[in-house]
C-alpha positions as CSV (number, residue, x, y, z in Angstrom):
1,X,0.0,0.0,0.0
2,X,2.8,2.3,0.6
3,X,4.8,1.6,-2.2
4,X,0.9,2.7,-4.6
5,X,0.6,5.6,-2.5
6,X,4.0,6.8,-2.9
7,X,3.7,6.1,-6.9
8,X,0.3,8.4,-7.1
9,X,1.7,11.3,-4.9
10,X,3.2,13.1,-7.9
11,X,0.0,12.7,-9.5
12,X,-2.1,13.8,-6.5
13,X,0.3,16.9,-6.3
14,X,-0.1,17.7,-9.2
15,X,-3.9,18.2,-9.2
16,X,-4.1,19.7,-5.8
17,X,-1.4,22.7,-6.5
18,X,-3.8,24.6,-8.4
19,X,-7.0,24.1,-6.9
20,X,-5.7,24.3,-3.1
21,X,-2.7,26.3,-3.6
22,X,-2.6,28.2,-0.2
23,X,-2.9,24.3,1.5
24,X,-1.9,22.0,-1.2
25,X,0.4,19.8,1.8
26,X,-3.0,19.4,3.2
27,X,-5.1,18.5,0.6
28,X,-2.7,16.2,-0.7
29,X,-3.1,14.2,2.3
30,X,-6.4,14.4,2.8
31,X,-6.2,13.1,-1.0
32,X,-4.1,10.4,0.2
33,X,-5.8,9.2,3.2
34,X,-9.3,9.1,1.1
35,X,-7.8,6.9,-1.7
36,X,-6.3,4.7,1.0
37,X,-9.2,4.4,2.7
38,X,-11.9,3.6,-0.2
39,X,-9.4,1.4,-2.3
40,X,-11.5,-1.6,-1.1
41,X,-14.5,0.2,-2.8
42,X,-12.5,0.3,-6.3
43,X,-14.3,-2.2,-8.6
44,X,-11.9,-1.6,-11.7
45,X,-8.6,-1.3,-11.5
46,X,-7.8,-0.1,-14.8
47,X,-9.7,2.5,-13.8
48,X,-7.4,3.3,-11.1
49,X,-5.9,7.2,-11.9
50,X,-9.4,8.7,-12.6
51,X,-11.2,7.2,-10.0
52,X,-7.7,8.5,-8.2
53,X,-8.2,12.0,-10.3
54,X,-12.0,12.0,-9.0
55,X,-10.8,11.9,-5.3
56,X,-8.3,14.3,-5.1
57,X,-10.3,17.1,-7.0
58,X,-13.3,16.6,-4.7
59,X,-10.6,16.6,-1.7
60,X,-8.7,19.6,-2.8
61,X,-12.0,21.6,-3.7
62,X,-12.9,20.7,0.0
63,X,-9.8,21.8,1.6
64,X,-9.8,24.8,-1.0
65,X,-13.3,25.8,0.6
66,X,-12.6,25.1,4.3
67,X,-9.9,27.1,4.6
68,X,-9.8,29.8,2.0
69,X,-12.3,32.5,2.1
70,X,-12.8,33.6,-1.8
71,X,-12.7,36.7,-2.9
72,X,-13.3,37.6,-6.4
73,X,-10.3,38.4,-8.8
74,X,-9.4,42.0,-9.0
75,X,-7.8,42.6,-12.9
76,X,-6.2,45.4,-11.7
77,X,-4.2,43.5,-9.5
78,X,-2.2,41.3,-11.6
79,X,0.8,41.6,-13.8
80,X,0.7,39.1,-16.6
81,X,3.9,37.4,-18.2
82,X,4.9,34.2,-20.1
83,X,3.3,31.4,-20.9
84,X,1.1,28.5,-19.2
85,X,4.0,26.1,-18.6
86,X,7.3,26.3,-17.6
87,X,9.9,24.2,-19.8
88,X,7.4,22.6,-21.6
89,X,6.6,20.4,-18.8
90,X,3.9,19.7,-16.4
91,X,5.1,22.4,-14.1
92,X,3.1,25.4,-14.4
93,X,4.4,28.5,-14.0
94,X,4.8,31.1,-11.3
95,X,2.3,33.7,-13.4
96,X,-0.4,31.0,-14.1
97,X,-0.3,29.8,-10.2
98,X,-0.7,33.2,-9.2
99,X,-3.7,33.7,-11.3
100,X,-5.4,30.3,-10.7
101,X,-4.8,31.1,-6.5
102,X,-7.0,34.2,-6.8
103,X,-10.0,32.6,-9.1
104,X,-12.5,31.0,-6.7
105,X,-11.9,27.3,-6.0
106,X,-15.0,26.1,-8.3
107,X,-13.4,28.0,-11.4
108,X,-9.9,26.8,-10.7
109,X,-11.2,22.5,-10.4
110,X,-13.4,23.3,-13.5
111,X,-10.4,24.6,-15.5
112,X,-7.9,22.0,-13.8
113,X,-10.0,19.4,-15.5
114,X,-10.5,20.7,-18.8
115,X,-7.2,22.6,-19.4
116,X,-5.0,20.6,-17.3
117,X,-5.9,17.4,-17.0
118,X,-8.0,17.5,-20.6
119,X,-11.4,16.1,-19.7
120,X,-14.4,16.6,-21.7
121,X,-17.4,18.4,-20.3
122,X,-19.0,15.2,-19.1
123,X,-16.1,13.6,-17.5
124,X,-15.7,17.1,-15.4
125,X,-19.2,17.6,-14.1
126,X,-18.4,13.6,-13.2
127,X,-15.5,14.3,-11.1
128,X,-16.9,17.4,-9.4
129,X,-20.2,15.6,-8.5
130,X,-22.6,18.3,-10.4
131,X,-24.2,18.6,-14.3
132,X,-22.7,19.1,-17.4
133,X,-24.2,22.6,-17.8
134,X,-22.9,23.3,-15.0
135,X,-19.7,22.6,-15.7
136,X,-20.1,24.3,-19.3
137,X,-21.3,27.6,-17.4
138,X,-18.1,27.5,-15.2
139,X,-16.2,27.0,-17.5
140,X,-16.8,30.1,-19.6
141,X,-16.8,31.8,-16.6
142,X,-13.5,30.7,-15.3
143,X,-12.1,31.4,-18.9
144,X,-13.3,34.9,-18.9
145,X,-11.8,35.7,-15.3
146,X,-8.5,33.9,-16.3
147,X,-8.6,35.8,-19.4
148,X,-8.9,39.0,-18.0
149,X,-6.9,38.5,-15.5
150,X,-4.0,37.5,-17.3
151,X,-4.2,40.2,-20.5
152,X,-4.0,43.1,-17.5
């Protein structure tokens, strides 16, 4: 068990950082602990990173809204460089973090999961447990905020 949990901690790092940046330590554990304790519950193990993917971004949105009060991003604010990955890896970069940590935790999952981790529409509202319209109207949303944001 430790030996799988220490092989999906990059991954569950990776999808906490953005959506729970101000407590990403945290909500990578509680990521952890809540895969460890439902694996019995898995009933296909191929299936094994997104039903690992659907944990973590519930988690982090969790820990994200427990602990963060949200504010709504100020364009004004920001200073906008570079591009949306460092390197060309899976890093993102400083400016991208920065704008992600001030969008309210249920734009940053939704564009997580489209941008980041490429889901379709469907597969999102899935993983964040609401409809597809939903998902569609957060989505433009969290675009348009991003968008602004990072042009100022």
């Amino acid at each position: 068990m430790d030996e799988l949990l220490t092989q999906v901690t990059p991954y569950v790092t990776r999808l906490c950082r953005p959506i729970a940046p101000s407590d990403t330590a945290d909500a990578v554990q509680e990521s952890l602990m809540a895969v460890f304790k439902a694996l019995r519950g898995l009933r296909d193990p191929g299936a094994f990173y997104g039903w690992v993917r659907t944990v973590t971004v519930r988690e982090a949105v969790r820990v994200a809204r427990r602990t963060v009060v949200e504010r709504p991003v100020e364009p004004d604010e920001l200073a906008r460089l570079g591009g949306l990955r460092t390197d060309g890896g899976t890093e993102l970069s400083a400016e991208v973090r920065d704008v992600l940590s001030r969008l309210p935790v249920q734009y940053r999952a939704v564009l997580v999961l489209r941008e980041l981790e490429g889901l379709d529409e469907r597969s999102a509202a899935q993983v964040l447990g609401v409809a597809p319209g939903t998902v569609k109207s957060r989505l433009h949303r969290a675009r348009s905020l991003f968008r602004t944001s990072w042009s100022q």
